[in-house]
C-alpha positions in Angstrom: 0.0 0.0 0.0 1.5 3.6 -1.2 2.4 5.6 1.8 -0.8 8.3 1.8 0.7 10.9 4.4 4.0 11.3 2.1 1.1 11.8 -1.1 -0.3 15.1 1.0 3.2 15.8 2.8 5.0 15.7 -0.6 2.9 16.9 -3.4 4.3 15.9 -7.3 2.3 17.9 -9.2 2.3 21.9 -8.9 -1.2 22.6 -8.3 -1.2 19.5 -5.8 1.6 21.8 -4.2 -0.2 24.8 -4.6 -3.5 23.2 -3.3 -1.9 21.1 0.0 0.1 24.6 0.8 -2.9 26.8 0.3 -5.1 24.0 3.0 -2.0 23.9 5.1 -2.5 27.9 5.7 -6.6 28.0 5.6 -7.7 24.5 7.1 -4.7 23.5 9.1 -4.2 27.4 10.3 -0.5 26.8 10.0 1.3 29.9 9.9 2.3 31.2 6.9 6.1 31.1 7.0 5.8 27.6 8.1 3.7 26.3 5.3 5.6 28.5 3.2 8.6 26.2 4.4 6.9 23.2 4.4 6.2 23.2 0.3 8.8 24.8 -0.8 7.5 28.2 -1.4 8.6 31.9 -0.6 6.3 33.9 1.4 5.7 36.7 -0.2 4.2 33.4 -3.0 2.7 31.7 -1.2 1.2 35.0 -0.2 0.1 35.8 -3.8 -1.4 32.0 -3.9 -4.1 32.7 -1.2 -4.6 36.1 -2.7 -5.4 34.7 -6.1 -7.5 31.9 -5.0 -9.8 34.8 -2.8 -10.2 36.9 -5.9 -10.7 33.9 -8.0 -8.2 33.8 -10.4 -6.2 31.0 -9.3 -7.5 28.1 -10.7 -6.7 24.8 -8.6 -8.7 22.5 -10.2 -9.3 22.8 -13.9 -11.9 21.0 -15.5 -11.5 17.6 -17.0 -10.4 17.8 -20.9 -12.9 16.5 -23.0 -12.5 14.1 -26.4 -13.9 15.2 -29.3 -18.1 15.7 -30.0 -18.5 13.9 -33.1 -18.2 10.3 -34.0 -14.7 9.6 -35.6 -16.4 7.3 -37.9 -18.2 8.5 -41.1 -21.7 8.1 -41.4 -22.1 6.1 -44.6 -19.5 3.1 -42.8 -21.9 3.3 -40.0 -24.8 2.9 -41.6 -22.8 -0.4 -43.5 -22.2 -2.0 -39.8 -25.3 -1.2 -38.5 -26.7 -3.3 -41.8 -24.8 -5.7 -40.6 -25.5 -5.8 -37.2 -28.8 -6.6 -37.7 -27.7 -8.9 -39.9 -26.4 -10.8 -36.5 -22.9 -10.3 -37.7 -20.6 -10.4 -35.6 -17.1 -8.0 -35.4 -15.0 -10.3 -36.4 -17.1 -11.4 -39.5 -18.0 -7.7 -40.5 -14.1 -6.8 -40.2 -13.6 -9.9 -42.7 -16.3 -8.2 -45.2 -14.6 -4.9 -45.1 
């Protein structure tokens, strides 16, 4: 089993940094120069983190990126597999038709 505190204690990813310093400060009400310490941060940055985050332009969590919206797959080769489909083809037969 991964060692969980050393996941929070050590953050690998900058906004995982950003975000456990920021909690450290708010949450934990860890002085400043100590969290500062703690992740590796000046305090006059980490400073500018918890300002940014109040006026809401830091963004700690970024939504998920999405695939694409259309099919990849052209219409008139759907329609052909559908056909067969309901044809009870199966994959492997359709991909030996093709």
């Amino acid at each position: 089993m991964p060692d969980l505190k050393a996941f929070f204690n050590h953050p690998a990813s900058p906004r995982q940094r950003q975000y456990e310093a920021i909690r450290a400060v708010v949450v934990d009400q860890l002085p400043v120069e100590q969290a500062a310490q703690r992740f590796g941060y000046a305090v006059t940055t980490l400073y500018s983190l918890l300002r940014d985050l109040k006026a809401g332009t830091l963004e700690l969590f970024p939504p998920p990126v999405r695939g694409p919206a259309e099919r990849h797959t052209p219409e008139p080769v759907r329609q052909r597999v559908v056909k067969y489909r309901h044809a009870q083809l199966s994959a492997a037969e359709i991909s030996a038709l093709e």
